[in-house]
C-alpha positions as CSV (number, residue, x, y, z in Angstrom):
1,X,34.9,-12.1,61.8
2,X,33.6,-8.7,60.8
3,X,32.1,-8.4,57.2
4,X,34.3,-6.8,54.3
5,X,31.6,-6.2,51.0
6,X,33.1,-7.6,47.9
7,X,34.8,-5.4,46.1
8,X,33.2,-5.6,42.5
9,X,29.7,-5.9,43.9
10,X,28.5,-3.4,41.0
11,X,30.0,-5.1,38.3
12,X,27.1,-7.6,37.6
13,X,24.2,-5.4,38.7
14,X,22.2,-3.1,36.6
15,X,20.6,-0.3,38.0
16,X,17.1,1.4,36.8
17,X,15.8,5.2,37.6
18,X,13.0,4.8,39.8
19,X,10.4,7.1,37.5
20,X,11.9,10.6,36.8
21,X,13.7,10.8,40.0
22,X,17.4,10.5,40.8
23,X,17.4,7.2,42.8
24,X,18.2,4.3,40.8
25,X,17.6,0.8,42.4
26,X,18.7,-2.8,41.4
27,X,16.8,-4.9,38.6
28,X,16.6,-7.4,41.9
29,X,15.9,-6.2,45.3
30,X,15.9,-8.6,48.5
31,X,12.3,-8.4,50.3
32,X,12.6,-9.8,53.7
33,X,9.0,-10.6,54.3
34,X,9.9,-14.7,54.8
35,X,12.4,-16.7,56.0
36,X,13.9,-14.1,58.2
37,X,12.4,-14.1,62.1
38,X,12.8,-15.2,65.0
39,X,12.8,-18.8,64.4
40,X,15.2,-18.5,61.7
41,X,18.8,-18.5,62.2
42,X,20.7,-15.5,62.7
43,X,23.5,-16.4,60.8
44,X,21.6,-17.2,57.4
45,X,19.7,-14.4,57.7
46,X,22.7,-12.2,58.0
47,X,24.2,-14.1,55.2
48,X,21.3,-13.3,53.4
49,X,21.6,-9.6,53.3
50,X,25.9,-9.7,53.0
51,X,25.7,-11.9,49.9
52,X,23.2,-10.0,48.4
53,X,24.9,-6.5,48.8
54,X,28.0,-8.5,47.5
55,X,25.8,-8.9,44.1
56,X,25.0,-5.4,44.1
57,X,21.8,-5.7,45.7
58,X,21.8,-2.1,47.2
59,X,17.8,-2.4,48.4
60,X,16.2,-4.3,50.9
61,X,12.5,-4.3,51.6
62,X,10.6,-4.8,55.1
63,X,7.6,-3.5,56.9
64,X,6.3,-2.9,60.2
65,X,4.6,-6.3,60.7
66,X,6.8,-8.8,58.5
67,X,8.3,-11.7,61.3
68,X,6.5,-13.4,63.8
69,X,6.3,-11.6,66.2
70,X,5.5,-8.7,64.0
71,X,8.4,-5.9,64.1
72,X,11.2,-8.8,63.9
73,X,12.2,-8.8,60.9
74,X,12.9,-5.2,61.1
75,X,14.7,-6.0,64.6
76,X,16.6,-8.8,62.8
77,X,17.7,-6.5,59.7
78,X,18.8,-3.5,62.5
79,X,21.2,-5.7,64.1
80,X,23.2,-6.9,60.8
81,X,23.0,-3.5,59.4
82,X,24.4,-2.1,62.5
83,X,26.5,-5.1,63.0
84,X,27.6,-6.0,59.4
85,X,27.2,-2.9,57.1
86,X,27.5,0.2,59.1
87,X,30.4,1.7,56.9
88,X,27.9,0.9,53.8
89,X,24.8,2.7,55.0
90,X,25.0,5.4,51.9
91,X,25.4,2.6,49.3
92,X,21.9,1.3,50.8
93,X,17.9,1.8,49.9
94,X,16.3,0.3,53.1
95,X,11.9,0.5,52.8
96,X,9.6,-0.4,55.2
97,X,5.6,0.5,55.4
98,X,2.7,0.9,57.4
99,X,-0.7,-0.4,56.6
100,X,-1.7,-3.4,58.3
101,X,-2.3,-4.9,62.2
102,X,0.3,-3.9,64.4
103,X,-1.0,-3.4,67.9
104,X,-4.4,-3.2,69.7
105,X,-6.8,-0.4,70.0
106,X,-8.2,1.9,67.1
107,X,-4.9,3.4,66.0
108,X,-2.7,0.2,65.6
109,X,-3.7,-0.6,61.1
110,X,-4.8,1.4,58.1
111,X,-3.8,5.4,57.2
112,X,-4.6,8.1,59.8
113,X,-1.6,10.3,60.4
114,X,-1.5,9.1,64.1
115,X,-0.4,5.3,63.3
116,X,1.8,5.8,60.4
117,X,4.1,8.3,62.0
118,X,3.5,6.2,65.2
119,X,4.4,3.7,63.5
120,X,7.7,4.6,61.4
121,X,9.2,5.6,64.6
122,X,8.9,2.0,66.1
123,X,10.4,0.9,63.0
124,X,13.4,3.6,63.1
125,X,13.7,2.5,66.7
126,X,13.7,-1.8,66.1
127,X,16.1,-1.1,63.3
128,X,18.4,1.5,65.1
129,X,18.0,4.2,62.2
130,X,17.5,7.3,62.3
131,X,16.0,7.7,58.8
132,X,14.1,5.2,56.2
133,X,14.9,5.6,52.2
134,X,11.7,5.1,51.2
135,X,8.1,4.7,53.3
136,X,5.3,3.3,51.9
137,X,1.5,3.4,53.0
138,X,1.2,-0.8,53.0
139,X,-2.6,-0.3,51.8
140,X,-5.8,1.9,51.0
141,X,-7.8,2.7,54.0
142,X,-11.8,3.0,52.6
143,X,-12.3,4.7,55.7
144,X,-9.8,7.5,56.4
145,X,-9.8,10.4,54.0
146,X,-6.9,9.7,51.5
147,X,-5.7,13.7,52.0
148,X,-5.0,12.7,55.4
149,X,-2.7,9.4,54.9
150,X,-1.3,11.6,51.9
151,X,-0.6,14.4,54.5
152,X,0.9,12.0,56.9
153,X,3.6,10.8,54.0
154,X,4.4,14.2,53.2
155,X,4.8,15.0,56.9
156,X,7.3,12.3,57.9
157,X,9.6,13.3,54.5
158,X,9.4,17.1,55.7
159,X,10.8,15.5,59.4
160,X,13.5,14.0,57.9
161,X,12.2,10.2,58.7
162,X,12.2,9.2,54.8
163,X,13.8,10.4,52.1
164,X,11.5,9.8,49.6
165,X,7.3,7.4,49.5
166,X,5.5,5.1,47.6
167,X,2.3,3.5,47.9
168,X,1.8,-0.3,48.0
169,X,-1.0,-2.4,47.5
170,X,-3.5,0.9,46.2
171,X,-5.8,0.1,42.7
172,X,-6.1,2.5,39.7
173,X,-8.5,5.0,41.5
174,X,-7.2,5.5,44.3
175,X,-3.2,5.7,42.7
176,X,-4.5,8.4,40.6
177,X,-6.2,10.2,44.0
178,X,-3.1,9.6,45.6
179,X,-0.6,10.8,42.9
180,X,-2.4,14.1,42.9
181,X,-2.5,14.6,46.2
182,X,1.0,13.8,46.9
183,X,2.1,16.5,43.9
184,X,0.1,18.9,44.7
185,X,1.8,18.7,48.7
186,X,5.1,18.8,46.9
187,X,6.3,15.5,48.2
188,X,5.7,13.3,44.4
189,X,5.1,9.9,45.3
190,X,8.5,8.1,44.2
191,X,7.1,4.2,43.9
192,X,4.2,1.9,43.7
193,X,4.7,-1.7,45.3
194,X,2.2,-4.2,43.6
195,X,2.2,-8.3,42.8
196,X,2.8,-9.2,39.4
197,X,3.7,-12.1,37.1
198,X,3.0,-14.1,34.4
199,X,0.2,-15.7,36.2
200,X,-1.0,-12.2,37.9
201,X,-1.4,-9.4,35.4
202,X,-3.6,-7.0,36.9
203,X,-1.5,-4.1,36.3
204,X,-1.2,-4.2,32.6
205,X,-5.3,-2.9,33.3
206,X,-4.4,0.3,33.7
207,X,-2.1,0.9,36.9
208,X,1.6,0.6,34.4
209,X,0.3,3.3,32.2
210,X,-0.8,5.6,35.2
211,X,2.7,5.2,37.0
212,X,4.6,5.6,33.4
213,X,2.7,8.0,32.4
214,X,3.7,10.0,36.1
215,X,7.0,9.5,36.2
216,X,6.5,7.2,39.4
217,X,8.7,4.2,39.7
218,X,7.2,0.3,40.0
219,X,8.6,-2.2,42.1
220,X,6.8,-5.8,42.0
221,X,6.5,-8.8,44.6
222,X,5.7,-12.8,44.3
223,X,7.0,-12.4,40.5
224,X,7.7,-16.6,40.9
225,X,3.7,-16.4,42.5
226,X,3.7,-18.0,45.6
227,X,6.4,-20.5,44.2
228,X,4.6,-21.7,41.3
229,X,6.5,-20.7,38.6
230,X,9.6,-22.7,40.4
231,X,10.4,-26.0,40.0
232,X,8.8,-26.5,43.6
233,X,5.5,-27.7,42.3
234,X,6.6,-28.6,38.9
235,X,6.1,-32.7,40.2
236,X,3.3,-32.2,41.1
237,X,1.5,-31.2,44.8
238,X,1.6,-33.1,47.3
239,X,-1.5,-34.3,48.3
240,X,-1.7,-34.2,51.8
241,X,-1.3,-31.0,51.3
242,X,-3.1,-29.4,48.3
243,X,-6.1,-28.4,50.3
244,X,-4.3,-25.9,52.1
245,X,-2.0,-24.7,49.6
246,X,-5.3,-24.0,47.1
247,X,-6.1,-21.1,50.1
248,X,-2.7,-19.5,48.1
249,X,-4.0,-20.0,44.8
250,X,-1.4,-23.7,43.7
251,X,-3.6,-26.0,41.9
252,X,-3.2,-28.3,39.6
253,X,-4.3,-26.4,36.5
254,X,-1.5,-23.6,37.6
255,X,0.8,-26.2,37.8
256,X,0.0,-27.8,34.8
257,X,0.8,-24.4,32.8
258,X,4.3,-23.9,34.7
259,X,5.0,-27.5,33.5
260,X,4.8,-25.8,30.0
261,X,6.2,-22.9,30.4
262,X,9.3,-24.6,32.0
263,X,9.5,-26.0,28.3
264,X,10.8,-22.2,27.3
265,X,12.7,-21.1,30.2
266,X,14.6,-24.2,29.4
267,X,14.9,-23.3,25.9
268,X,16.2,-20.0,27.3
269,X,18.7,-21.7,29.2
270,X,17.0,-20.6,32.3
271,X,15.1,-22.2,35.3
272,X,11.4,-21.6,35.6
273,X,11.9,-18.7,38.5
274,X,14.4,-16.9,36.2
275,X,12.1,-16.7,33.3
276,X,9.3,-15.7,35.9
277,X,11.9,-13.0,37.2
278,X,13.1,-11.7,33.9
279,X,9.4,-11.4,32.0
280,X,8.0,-9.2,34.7
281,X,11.4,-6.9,33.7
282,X,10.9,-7.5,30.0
283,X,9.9,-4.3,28.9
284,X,11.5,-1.5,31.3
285,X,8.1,-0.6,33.1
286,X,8.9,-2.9,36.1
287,X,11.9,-0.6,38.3
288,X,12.9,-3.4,40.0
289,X,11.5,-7.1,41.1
290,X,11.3,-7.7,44.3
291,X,12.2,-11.5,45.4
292,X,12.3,-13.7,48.4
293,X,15.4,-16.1,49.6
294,X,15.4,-19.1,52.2
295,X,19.4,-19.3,52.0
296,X,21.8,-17.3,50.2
297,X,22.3,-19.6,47.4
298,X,19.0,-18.3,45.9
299,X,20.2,-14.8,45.7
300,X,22.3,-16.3,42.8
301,X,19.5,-17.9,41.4
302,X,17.4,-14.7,41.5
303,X,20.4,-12.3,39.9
304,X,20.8,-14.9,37.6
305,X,17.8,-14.1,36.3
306,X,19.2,-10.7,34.7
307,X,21.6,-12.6,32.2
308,X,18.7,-13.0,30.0
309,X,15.8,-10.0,30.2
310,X,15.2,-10.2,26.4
311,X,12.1,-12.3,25.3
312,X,11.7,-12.9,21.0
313,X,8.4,-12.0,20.0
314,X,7.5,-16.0,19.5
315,X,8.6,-16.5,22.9
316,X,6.3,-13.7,24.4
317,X,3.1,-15.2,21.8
318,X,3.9,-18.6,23.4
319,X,3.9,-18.0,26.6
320,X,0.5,-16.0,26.5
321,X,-1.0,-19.0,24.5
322,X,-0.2,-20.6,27.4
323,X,-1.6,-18.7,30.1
324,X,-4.9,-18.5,28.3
């Protein structure tokens, strides 16, 4: 049965400018990274992406090596775009990136010009696209002059391969380097994709005022951090298997502070992930948060998050009394 989008998919979503540009996108987006390869079913993956567009999720966010192998989840994405949402291609922001391991040989990772166009054009080709809305550079390369990787962006928007780029993954020195450069080429860099959340706050050192400050946009991943501030963990970790997870940062002591700041989100009449969700949107410097979903059930969970962005000032005091 072929897919028909809802037809009041906009009515619950709220849409923010991405910096000073036109493009608005969604206060949630849908990053494919997990839960959607090979191994996992087609059918919940396509369910997946359907349900969220039907909640006014217009953005969905990939790169080159997410899926195992890498290049699947891009693969897997082409097919129920091409499959499912054909007719619906100008209501939606697909991103992907280049940045990390993708094939052997000196020119499969980092920034030089010859892998990330190289590399944009597998993706076009796995998905069956003939453009990209936005293309990020996945991470800074120390090695390859920053001009160059800047040149490359600007390049693949002047062949018509993205419509607009952002930067993932680059720290306060080098956004600034890169910012320039990209203005200066007369391609402005349109977003920055960095982690944050109430556990991981490294931007508020800088990196928000540089992008506000710049007009450029700032879209955020592992807001529920790694699925600690979920109810996952919130019984405790199990412990045949907290060696392993303590390689991703969940320990106890983490644990022991979402137990507390499940207290609020309660309070809030929210779960633990929506509070996570909603504080990183707080205060209109985050564009959009970027979240995960095993099954399509937690698309809800996520969007529910936007029914309550506002935070009382106690609230906000309490919850950094914890996390001290």
């Amino acid at each position: 049965m072929s897919y028909t989008a809802s037809s009041d998919r906009y009515a619950g979503m709220i849409y923010r400018r991405c910096g000073n540009s036109g493009l608005k996108l969604p206060l949630i987006s849908t990053g494919l990274y997990q839960h959607f390869t090979n191994s996992d079913p087609y059918d919940n993956c396509k369910e997946i992406v359907c349900h969220s567009f039907d909640l006014g999720i217009t953005h969905f966010d990939l790169a080159n090596n997410y899926g195992k192998p890498a290049g699947s989840s891009e693969e897997i994405f082409g097919r129920i775009l091409n499959r499912e949402l054909k007719a619906y291609r100008d209501e939606i922001i697909v991103t992907t990136k280049a940045g990390y391991d993708m094939w052997p040989g000196p020119y499969g990772e980092w920034g030089s010009k010859k892998y990330l166009v190289a590399s944009l054009d597998q993706s076009l080709k796995r998905m069956g696209l003939e453009y990209v809305d936005i293309f990020y550079s996945h991470r800074f390369d120390p090695v390859t002059q920053l001009e160059e990787t800047m040149a490359a962006l600007d390049h693949i928007v002047r062949q018509g391969k993205a419509l607009y780029v952002g930067i993932s993954n680059y720290d306060v020195n080098a956004t600034k380097k890169a910012l320039s450069i990209l203005k200066e080429l007369g391609t402005p860099c349109l977003i920055h994709q960095s982690s944050y959340s109430m556990l991981n706050r490294h931007i508020e050192d800088g990196l928000q005022d540089i992008l506000t400050d710049n007009g450029v946009g700032l879209i955020v991943f592992q807001p529920m951090q790694r699925g600690i501030l979920t109810d996952t963990f919130l019984g405790g970790i199990p412990a045949d298997k907290a060696e392993g997870l303590k390689e991703f940062g969940i320990t106890a002591d983490k644990v022991e502070k979402a137990r507390q700041l499940n207290v609020i989100a309660k309070q809030r009449g929210q779960t633990l992930s929506q509070m996570a969700i909603a504080w990183t949107l707080r205060n209109g410097k985050v564009t959009s948060a970027l979240c995960g979903a095993k099954e399509a059930a937690h698309i809800d969970l996520n969007v529910g998050a936007i029914s309550n962005l506002d935070f009382s000032e106690q609230e906000l005091l309490d919850i950094d009394s914890i996390l001290r």
